[in-house]
LOGURO-38850 format. One record per residue (C-alpha): z, x, y; residue in one letter. Coordinates in nm, 2 decimals. Each point is the difference from the previous one (the first is absolute). Layout:
REM residues N
Z|X|Y|A
...
END
This chain:
REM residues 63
9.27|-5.59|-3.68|X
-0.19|-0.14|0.26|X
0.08|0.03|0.36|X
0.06|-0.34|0.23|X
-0.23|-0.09|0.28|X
0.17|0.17|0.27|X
0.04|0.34|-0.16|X
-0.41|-0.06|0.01|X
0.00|-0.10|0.33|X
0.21|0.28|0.09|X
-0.19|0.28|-0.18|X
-0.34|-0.14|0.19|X
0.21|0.02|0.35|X
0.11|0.37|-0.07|X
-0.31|0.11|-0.10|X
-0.16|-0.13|0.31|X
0.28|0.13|0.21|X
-0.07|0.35|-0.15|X
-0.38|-0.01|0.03|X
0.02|-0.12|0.41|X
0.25|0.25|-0.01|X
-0.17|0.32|-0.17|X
-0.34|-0.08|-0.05|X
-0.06|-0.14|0.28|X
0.08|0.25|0.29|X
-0.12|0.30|-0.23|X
-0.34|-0.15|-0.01|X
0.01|-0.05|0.43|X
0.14|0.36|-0.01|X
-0.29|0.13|-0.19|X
-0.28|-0.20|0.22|X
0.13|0.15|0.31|X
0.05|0.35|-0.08|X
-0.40|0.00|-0.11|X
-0.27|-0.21|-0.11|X
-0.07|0.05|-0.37|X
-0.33|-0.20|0.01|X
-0.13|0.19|0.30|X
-0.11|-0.29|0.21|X
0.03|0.16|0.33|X
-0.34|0.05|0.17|X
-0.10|0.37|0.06|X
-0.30|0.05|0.31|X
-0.06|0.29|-0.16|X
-0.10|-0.05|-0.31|X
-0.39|-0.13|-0.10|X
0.07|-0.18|-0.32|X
0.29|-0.16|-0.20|X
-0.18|0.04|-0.32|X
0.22|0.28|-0.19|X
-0.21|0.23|-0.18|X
0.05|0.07|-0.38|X
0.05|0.35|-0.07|X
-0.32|0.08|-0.15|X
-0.16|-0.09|0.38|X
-0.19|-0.33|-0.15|X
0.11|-0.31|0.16|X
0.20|-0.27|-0.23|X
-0.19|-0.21|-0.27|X
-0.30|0.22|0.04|X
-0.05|-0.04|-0.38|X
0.01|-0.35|0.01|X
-0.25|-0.19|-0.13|X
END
């Protein structure tokens, strides 16, 4: 049985509810405890490039 328009409508509100509510802060929470893609700059370091771990830089193969 098919439901009516509004029970659409209000499935479509909930879920958006629940993902501003859940989603939402968990993802903020995440981003400030660290930075997962490591965009902070570092003066110390020399290079960005991050070595494979055979010591040959990335797409040395290439062609």
């Amino acid at each position: 049985m098919p439901g009516s328009r509004w029970t659409e409508r209000l499935r479509h509100l909930g879920l958006a509810v629940l993902y501003f509510a859940v989603v939402t802060p968990a993802g903020l929470c995440a981003r400030a405890v660290r930075d997962p893609l490591r965009r902070s700059r570092d003066d110390r370091r020399t290079s960005y490039l991050d070595r494979s771990p055979r010591g040959r830089p990335p797409f040395a193969d290439a062609p």
